[in-house]
CHARMM internal coordinates of N, CA and C (Angstrom, degrees):
IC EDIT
DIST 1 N 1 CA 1.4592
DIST 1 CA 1 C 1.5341
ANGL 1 N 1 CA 1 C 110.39
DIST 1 C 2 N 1.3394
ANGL 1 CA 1 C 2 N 102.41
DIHE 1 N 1 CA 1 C 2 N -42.93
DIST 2 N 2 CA 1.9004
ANGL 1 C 2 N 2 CA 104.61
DIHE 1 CA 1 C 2 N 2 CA 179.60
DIST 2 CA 2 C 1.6429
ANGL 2 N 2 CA 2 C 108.69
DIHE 1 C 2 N 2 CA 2 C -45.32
DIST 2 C 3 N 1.5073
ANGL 2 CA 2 C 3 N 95.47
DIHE 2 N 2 CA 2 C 3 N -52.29
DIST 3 N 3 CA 1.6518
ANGL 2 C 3 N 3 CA 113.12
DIHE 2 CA 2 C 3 N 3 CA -164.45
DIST 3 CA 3 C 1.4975
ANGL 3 N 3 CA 3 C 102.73
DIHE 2 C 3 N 3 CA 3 C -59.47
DIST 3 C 4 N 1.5284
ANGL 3 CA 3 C 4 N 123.72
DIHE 3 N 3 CA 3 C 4 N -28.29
DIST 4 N 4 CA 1.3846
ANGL 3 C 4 N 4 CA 121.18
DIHE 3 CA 3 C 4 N 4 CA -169.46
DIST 4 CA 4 C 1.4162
ANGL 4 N 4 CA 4 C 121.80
DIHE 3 C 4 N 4 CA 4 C -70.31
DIST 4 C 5 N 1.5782
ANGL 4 CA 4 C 5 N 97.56
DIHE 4 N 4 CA 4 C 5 N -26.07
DIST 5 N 5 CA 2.0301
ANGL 4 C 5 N 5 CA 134.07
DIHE 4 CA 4 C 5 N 5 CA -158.88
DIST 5 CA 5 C 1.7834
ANGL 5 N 5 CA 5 C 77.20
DIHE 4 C 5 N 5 CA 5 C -85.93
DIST 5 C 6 N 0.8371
ANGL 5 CA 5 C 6 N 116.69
DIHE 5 N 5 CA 5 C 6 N -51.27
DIST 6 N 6 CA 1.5989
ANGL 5 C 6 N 6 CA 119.05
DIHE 5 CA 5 C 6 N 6 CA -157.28
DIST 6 CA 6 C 1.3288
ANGL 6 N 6 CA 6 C 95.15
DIHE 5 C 6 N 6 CA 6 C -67.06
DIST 6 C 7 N 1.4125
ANGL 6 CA 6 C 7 N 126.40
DIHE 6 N 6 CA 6 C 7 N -83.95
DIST 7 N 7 CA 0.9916
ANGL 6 C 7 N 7 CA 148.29
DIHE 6 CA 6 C 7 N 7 CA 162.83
DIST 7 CA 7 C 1.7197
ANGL 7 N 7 CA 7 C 119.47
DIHE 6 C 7 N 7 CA 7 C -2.43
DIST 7 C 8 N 1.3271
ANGL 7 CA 7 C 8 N 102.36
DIHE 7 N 7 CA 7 C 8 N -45.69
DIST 8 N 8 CA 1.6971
ANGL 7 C 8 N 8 CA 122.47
DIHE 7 CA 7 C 8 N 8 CA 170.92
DIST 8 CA 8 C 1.3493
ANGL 8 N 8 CA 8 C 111.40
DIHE 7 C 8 N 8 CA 8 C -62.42
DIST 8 C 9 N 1.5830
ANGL 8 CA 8 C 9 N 92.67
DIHE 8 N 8 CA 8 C 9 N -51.04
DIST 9 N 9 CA 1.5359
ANGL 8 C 9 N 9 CA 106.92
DIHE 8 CA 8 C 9 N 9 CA -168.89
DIST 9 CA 9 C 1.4325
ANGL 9 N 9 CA 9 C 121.40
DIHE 8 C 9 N 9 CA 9 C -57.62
DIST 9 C 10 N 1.5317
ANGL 9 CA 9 C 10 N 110.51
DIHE 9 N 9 CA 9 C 10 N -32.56
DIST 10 N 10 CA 1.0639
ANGL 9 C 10 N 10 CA 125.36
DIHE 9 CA 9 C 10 N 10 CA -154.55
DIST 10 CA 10 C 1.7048
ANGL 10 N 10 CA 10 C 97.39
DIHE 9 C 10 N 10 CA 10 C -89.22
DIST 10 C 11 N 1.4763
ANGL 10 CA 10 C 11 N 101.06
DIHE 10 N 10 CA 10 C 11 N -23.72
DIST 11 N 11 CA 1.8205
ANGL 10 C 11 N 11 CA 95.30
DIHE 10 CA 10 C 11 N 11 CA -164.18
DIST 11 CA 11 C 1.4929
ANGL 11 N 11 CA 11 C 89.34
DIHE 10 C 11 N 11 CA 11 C -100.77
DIST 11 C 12 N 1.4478
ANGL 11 CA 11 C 12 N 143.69
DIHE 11 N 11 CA 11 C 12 N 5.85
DIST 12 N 12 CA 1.2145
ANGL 11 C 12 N 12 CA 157.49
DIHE 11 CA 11 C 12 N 12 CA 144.07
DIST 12 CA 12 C 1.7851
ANGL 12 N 12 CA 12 C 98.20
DIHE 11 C 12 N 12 CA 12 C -46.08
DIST 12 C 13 N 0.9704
ANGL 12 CA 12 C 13 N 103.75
DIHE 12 N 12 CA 12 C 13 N -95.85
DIST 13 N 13 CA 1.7315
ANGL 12 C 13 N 13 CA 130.35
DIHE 12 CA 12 C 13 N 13 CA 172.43
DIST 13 CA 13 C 1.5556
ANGL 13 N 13 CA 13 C 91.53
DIHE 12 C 13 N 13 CA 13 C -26.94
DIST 13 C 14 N 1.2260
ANGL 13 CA 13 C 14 N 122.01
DIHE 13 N 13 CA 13 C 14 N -78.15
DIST 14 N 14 CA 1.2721
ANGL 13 C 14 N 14 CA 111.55
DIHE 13 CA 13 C 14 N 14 CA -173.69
DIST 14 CA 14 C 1.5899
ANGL 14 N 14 CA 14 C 126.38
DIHE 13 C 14 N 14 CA 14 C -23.18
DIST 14 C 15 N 2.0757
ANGL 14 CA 14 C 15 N 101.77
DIHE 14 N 14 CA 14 C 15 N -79.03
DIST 15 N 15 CA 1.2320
ANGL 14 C 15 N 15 CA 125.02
DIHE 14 CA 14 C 15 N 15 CA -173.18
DIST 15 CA 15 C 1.6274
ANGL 15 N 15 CA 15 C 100.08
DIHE 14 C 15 N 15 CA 15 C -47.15
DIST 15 C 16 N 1.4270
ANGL 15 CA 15 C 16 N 124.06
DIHE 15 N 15 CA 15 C 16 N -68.91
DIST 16 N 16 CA 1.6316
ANGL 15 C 16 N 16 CA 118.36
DIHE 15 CA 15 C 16 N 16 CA 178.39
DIST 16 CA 16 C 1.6559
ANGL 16 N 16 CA 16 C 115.83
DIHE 15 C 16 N 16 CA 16 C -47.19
DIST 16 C 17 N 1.4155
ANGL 16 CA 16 C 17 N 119.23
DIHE 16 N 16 CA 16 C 17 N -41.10
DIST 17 N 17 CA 1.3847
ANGL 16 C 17 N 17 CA 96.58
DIHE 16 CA 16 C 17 N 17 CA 160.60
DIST 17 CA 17 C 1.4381
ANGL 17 N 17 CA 17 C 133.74
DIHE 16 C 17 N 17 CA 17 C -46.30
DIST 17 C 18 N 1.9879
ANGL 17 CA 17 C 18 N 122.93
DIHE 17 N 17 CA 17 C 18 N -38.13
DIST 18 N 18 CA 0.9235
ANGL 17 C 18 N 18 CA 131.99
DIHE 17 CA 17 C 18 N 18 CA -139.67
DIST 18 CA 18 C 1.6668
ANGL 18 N 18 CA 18 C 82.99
DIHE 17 C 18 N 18 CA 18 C -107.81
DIST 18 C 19 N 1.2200
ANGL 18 CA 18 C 19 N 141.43
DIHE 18 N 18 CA 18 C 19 N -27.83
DIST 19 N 19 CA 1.2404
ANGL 18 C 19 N 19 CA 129.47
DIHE 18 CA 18 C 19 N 19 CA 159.76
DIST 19 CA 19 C 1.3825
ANGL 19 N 19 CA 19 C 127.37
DIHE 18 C 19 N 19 CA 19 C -86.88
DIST 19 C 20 N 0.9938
ANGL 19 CA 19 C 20 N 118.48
DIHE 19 N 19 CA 19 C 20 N -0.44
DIST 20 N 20 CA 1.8969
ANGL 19 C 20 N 20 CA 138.23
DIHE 19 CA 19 C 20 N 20 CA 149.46
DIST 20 CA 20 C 1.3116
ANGL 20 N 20 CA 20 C 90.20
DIHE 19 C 20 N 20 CA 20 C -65.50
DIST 20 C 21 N 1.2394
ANGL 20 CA 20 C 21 N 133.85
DIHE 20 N 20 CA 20 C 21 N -66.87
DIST 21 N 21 CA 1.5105
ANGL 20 C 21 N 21 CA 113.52
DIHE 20 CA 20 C 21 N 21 CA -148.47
DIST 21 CA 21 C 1.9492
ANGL 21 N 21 CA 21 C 105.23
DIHE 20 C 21 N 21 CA 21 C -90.35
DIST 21 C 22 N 1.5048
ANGL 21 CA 21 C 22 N 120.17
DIHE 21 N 21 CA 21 C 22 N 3.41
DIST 22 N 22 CA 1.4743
ANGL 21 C 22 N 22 CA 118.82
DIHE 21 CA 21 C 22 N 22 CA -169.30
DIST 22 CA 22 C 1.5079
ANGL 22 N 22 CA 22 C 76.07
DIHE 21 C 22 N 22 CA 22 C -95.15
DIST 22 C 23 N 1.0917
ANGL 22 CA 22 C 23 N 139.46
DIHE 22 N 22 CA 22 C 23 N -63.45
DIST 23 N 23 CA 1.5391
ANGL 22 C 23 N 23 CA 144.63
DIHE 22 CA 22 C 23 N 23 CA -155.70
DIST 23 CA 23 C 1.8671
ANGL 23 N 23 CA 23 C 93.30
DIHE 22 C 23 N 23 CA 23 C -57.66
DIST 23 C 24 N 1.1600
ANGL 23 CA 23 C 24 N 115.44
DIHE 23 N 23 CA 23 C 24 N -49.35
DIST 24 N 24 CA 1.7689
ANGL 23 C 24 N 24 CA 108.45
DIHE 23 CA 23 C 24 N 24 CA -173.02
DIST 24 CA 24 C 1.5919
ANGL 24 N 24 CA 24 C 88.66
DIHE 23 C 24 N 24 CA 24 C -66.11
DIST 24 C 25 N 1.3792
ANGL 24 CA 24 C 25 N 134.35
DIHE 24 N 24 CA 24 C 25 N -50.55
DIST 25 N 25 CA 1.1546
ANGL 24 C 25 N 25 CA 136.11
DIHE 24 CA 24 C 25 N 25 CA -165.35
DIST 25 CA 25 C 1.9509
ANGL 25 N 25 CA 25 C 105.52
DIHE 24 C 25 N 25 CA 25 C -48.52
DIST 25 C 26 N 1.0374
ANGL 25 CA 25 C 26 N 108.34
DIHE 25 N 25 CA 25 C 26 N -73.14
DIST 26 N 26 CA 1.2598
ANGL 25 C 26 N 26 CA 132.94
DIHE 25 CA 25 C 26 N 26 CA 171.89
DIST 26 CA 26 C 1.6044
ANGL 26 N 26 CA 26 C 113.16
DIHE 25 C 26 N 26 CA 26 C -35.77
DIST 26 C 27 N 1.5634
ANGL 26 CA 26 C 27 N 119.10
DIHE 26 N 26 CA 26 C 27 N -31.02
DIST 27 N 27 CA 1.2403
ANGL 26 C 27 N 27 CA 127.35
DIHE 26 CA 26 C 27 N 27 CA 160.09
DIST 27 CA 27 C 1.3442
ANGL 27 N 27 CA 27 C 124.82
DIHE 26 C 27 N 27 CA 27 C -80.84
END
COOR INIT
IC SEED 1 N 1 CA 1 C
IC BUILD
């Protein structure tokens, strides 16, 4: 269950990184 929370978290963190950086891109 820990690993799942993490796991979420991480593809959380990911996706908002990866649309933080299309939006700077896009600018």
């Amino acid at each position: 269950m820990k690993s799942k929370k993490a796991y979420k978290e991480i593809k959380t963190t990911k996706y908002f990184l990866q649309t933080k950086f299309q939006v700077k891109h896009n600018i």
